[in-house]
N, C-alpha and C positions, 0 to 999 in steps of 0.2 A: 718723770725726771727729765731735762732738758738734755738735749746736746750737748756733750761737752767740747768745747775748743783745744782737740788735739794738737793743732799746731805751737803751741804752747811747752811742750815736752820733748824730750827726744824720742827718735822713732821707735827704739827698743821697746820702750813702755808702752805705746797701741798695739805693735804686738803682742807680746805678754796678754793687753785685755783683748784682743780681736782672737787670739786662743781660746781665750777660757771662752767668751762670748759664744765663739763656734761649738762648742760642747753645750751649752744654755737650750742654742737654738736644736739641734742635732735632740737632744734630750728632750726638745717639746713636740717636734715634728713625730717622733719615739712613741713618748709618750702616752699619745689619743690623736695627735692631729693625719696623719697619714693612716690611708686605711690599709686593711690588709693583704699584705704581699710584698707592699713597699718597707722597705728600711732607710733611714740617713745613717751615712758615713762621714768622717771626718779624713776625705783623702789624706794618705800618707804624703807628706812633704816634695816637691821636686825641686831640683838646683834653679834658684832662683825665682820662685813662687812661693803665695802662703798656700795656708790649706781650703778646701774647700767644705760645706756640707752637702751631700751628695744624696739624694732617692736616687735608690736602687730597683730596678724589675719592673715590668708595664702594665701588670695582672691587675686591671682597674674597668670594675664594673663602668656603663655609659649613662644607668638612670639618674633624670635631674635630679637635682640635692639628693643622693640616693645615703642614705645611713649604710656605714663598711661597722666591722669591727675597728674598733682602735681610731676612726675619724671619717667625716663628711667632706665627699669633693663637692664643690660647690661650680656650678654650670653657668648661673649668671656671669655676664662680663664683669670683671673688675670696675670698681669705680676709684678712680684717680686724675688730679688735676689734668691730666696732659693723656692723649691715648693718640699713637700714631700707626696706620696699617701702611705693610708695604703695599704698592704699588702692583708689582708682580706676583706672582706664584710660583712654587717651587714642586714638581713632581715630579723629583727624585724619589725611585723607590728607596723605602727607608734601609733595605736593608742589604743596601749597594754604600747606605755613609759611610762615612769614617765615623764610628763614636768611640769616647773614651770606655774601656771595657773595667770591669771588676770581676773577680773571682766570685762572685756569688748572685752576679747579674747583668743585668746591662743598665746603663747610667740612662737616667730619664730624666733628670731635675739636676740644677746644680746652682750653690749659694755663693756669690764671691764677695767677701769683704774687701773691699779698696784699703793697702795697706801704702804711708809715705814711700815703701820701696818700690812699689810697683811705678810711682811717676816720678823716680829721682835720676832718673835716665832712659836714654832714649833708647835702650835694649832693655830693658825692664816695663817701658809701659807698651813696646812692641809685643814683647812676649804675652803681657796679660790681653791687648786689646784679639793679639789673634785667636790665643787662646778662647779667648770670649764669643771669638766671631766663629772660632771652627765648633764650641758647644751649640750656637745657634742654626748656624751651616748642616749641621750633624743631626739636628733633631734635637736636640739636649736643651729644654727650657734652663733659662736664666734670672735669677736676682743678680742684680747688683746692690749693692750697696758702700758706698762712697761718704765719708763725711768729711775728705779733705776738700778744699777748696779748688777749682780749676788751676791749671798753671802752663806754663809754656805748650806744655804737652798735649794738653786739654784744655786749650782756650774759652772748649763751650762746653766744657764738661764731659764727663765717658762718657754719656749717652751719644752726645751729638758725633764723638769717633767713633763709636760702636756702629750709632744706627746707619752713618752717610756710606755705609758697608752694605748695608742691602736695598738704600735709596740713592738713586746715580745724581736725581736733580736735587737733593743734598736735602735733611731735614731744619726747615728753617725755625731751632729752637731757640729762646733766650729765655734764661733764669728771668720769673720773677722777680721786684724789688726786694731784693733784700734775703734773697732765700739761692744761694749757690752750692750750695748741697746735694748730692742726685741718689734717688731711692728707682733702681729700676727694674720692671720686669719685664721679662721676656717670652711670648708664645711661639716657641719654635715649627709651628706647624705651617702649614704647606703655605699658607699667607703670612707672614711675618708681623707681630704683631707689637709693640710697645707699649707699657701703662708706668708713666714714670708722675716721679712726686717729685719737687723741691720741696730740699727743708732746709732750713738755717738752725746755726749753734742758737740756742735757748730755746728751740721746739721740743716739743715731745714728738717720741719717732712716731709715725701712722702704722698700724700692720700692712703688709705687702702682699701680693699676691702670690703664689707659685705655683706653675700650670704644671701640670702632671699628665693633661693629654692636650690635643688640640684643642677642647671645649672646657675642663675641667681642673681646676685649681683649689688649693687652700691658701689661707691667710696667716702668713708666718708673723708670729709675735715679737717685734723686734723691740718694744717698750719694755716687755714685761722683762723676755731676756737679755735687755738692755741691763737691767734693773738690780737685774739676779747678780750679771756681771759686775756691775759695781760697788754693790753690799758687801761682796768679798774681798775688794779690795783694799787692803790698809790706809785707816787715817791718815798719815804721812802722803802717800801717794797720791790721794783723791785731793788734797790738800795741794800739792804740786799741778794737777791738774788743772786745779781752780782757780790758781794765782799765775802759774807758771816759773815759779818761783820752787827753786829744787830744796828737797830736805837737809838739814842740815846735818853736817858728818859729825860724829860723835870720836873726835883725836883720842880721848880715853878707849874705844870698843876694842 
């Protein structure tokens, strides 16, 4: 199924699906795809952020492609159009960072969906971008995922705010013709690592990486639970999405 052209709608309704979406994903990472130890959470809500999907706990075997219960981390490097290493090294003991903590863990992985609120002002895409920077700062592997288009804020897209955060001589990215879209992961380990995708509205999403230790990742399905989330969604609605054209009120209801 393609992309669809969210900017088309008002912002409430990416919301609404970037929810349920995050329960899709959350439910497939569950699943079979994480192995055993790890859990995804769906962070509870904070003033002025959406939610996240979160692996929990670090209890993760090192053999390659080693079979867990419930899913395979996978050792090879990711394969994606664009792969950037930081420059530097970080070694900071880990467990001197700050990371975001859970009652039944500690946070290893984190999914952020790019919602229109996060870049409709400039204390809104501050909060997300630090936010973003202190999970990688912290040790806390990153997805992004972004399917609005760059804007004031983001002239070259999250990535390129996120990444110029741990590259001083700035990462020198430019979208693709035709594709300003940004699918990004992150290897929070001791070299800082980037595997980002452009995609454009009528792609099919690619699955993404999500590194679970310095070496080790699975590949979260963003198509399929792309897919799942849209199925659900009412005729009317999808309908609105497609044309950008809103449904019509019913003066009798």
């Amino acid at each position: 199924m393609p992309i669809h052209d969210w900017t088309k709608v008002y912002s409430g309704l990416f919301h609404d699906f970037h929810q349920t979406w995050s329960i899709y994903i959350k439910n497939a990472l569950n699943g079979g795809l994480l192995p055993r130890g790890l859990n995804a959470l769906v962070e509870q809500r904070i003033p002025g952020r959406e939610p996240d999907v979160l692996a929990i706990d670090d209890r993760i075997p090192e053999r390659r492609n080693a079979p867990h219960t419930g899913g395979t981390v996978l050792m090879d490097p990711p394969a994606t159009r664009i792969v950037r290493k930081s420059s530097a090294e970080s070694y900071a003991d880990k467990a001197n960072r700050i990371v975001v903590k859970h009652k039944i863990g500690r946070t290893i992985a984190a999914i952020e969906i790019v919602s229109p609120g996060n870049k409709d002002g400039k204390r809104p895409f501050k909060d997300f971008l630090e936010k973003s920077i202190e999970f990688i700062s912290g040790g806390v592997h990153l997805l992004v995922i972004d399917l609005f288009p760059p804007t004031k804020r983001d002239p070259f897209g999250v990535h390129r705010a996120i990444w110029d955060e741990f590259e001083e001589d700035g990462d020198e990215f430019d979208f693709p013709a035709g594709k300003n879209l940004t699918l990004a992961s992150y290897n929070a380990g001791r070299t800082k690592e980037a595997y980002v995708e452009p995609v454009a509205v009528g792609d099919a999403l690619p699955d993404m990486p999500l590194f679970l230790t310095d070496r080790g990742h699975v590949q979260v399905p963003l198509e399929a639970t792309y897919q799942q989330t849209w199925s659900v969604m009412r005729r009317d609605l999808q309908e609105y999405v497609e044309t950008g054209i809103p449904p019509a009120v019913d003066d009798e209801a």
